[in-house]
Backbone bond lengths (Angstrom), bond angles and torsions (degrees), N, CA, C in turn:
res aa  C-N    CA-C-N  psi(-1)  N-CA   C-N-CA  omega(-1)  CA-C   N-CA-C  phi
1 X - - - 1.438 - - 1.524 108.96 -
2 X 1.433 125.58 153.05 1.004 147.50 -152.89 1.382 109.05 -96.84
3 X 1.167 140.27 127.02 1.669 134.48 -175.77 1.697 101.67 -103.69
4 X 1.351 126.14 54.87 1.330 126.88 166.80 1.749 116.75 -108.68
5 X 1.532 94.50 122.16 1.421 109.53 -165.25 1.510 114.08 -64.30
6 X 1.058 120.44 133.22 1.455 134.47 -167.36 1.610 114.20 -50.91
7 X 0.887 140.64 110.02 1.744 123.11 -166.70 1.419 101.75 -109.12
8 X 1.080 123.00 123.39 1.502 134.30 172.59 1.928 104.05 -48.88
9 X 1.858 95.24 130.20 1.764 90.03 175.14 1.234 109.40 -67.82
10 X 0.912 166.81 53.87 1.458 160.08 97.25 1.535 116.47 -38.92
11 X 1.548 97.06 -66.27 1.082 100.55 179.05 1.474 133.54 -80.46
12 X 1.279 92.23 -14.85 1.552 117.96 -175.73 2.065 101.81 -67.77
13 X 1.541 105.40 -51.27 1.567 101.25 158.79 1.250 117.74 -59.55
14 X 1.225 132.40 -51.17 1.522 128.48 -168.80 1.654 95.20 -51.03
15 X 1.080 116.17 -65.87 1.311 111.66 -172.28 1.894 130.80 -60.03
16 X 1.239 84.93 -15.08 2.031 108.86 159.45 1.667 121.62 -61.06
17 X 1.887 81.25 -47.96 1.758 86.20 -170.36 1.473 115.66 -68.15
18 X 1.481 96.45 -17.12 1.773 110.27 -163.84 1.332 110.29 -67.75
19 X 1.467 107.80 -69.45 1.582 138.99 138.27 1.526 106.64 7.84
20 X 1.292 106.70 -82.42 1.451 127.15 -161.43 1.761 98.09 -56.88
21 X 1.475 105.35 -23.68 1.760 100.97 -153.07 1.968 99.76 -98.65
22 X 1.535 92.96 -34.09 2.012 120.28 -142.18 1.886 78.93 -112.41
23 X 1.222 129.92 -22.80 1.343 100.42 -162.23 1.553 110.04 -95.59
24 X 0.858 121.40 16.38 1.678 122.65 -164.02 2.177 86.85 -103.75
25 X 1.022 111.17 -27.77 1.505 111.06 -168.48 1.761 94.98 -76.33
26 X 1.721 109.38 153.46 1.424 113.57 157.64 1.257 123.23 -93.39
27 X 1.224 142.50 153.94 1.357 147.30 -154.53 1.303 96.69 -63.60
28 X 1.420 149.45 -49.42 1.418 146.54 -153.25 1.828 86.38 -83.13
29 X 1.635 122.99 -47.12 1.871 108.41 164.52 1.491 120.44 -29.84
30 X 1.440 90.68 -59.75 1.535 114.89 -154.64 1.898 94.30 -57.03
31 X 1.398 120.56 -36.77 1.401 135.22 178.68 1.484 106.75 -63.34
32 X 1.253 117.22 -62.83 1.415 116.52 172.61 1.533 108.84 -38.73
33 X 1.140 103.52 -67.31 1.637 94.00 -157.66 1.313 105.86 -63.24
34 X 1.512 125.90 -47.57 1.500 108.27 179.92 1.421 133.17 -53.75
35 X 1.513 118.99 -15.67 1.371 131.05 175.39 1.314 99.56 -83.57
36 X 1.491 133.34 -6.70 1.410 126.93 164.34 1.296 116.13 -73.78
37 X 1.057 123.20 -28.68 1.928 123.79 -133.16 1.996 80.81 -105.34
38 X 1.307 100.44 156.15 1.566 112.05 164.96 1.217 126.14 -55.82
39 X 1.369 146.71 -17.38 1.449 148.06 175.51 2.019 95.03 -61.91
40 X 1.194 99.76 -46.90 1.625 102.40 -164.36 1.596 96.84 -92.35
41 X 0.493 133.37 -46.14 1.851 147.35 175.26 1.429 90.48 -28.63
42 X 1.504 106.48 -90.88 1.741 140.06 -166.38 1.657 105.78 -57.68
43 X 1.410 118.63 -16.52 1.398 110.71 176.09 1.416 97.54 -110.84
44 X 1.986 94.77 142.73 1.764 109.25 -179.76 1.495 107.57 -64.57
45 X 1.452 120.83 138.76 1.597 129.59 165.74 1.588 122.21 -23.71
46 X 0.851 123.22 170.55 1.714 122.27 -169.66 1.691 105.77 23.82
47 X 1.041 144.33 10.44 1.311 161.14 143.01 2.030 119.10 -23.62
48 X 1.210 128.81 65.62 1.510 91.44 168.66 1.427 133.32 -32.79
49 X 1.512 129.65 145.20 1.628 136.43 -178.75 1.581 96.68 -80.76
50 X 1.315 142.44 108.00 0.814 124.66 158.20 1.810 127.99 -39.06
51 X 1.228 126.11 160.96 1.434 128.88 174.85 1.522 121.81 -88.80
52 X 1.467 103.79 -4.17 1.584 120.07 161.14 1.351 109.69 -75.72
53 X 1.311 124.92 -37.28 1.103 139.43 -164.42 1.567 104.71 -84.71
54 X 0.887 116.96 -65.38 1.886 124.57 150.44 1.589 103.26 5.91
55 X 1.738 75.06 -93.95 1.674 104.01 -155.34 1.550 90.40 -33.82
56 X 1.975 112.08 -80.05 1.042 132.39 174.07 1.513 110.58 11.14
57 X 1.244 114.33 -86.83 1.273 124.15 -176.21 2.161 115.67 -70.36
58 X 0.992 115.67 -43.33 1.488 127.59 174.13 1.421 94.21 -51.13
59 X 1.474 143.53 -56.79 1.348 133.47 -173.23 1.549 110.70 -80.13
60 X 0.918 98.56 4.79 1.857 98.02 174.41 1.728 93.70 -79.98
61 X 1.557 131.62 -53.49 1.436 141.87 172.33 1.417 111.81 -64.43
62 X 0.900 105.82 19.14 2.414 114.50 177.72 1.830 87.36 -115.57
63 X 1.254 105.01 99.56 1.819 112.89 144.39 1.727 114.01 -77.87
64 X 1.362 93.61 124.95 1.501 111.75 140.66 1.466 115.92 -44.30
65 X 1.643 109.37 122.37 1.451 91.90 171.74 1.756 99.67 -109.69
66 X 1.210 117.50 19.28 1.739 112.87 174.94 1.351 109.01 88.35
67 X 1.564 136.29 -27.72 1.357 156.72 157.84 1.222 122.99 -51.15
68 X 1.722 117.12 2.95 1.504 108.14 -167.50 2.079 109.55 63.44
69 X 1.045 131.32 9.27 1.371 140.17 178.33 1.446 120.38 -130.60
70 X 1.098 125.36 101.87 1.681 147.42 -172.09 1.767 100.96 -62.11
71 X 1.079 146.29 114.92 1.099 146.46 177.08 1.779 106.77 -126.06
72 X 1.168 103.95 125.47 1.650 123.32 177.16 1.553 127.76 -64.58
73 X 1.670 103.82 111.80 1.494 102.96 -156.20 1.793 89.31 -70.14
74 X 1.882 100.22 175.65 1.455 98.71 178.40 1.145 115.51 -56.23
75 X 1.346 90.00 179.85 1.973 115.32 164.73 1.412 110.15 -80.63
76 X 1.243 115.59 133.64 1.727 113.92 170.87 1.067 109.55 -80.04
C-alpha cells in the first residue's frame, strides 16, 4: 500500500487546474515567465516576494466563471 496523503477535493481541483495550465512548461519556462510578471519585477533583488504580493497578483489570473466557481485564465 501506498503512503500518499489524502488531499481534500478542493484542493485536489485547485491543484488540477494548475497542472492542466503550468504543467506543459519546463522548469527553466516556468523561470522565464515568472521573472517577467510584476511580483518579481516590483520586488528589490535578493528580496523575499512577499505572499501579499503573490496572492495580489495570482488572483488578478482567477476568472469568475458566473457559477459561484473561480476558474484560471491561461498561461501567457
Amino acid at each position: 500500500m501506498c503512503d500518499v496523503p489524502i488531499v481534500p477535493a478542493p484542493v485536489r481541483e485547485l491543484l488540477d487546474e494548475v497542472w492542466a495550465v503550468y504543467g506543459q512548461f519546463t522548469a527553466s519556462k516556468l523561470e522565464s515567465m515568472t521573472h517577467q510578471e510584476p511580483p518579481w519585477i516590483n520586488t528589490p533583488q535578493s528580496d523575499p516576494i512577499s505572499h501579499g504580493v503573490m496572492a495580489e497578483f495570482f488572483n488578478t489570473l482567477v476568472i469568475d466563471d458566473g457559477q459561484g466557481k473561480d476558474t484560471q485564465a491561461q498561461a501567457r
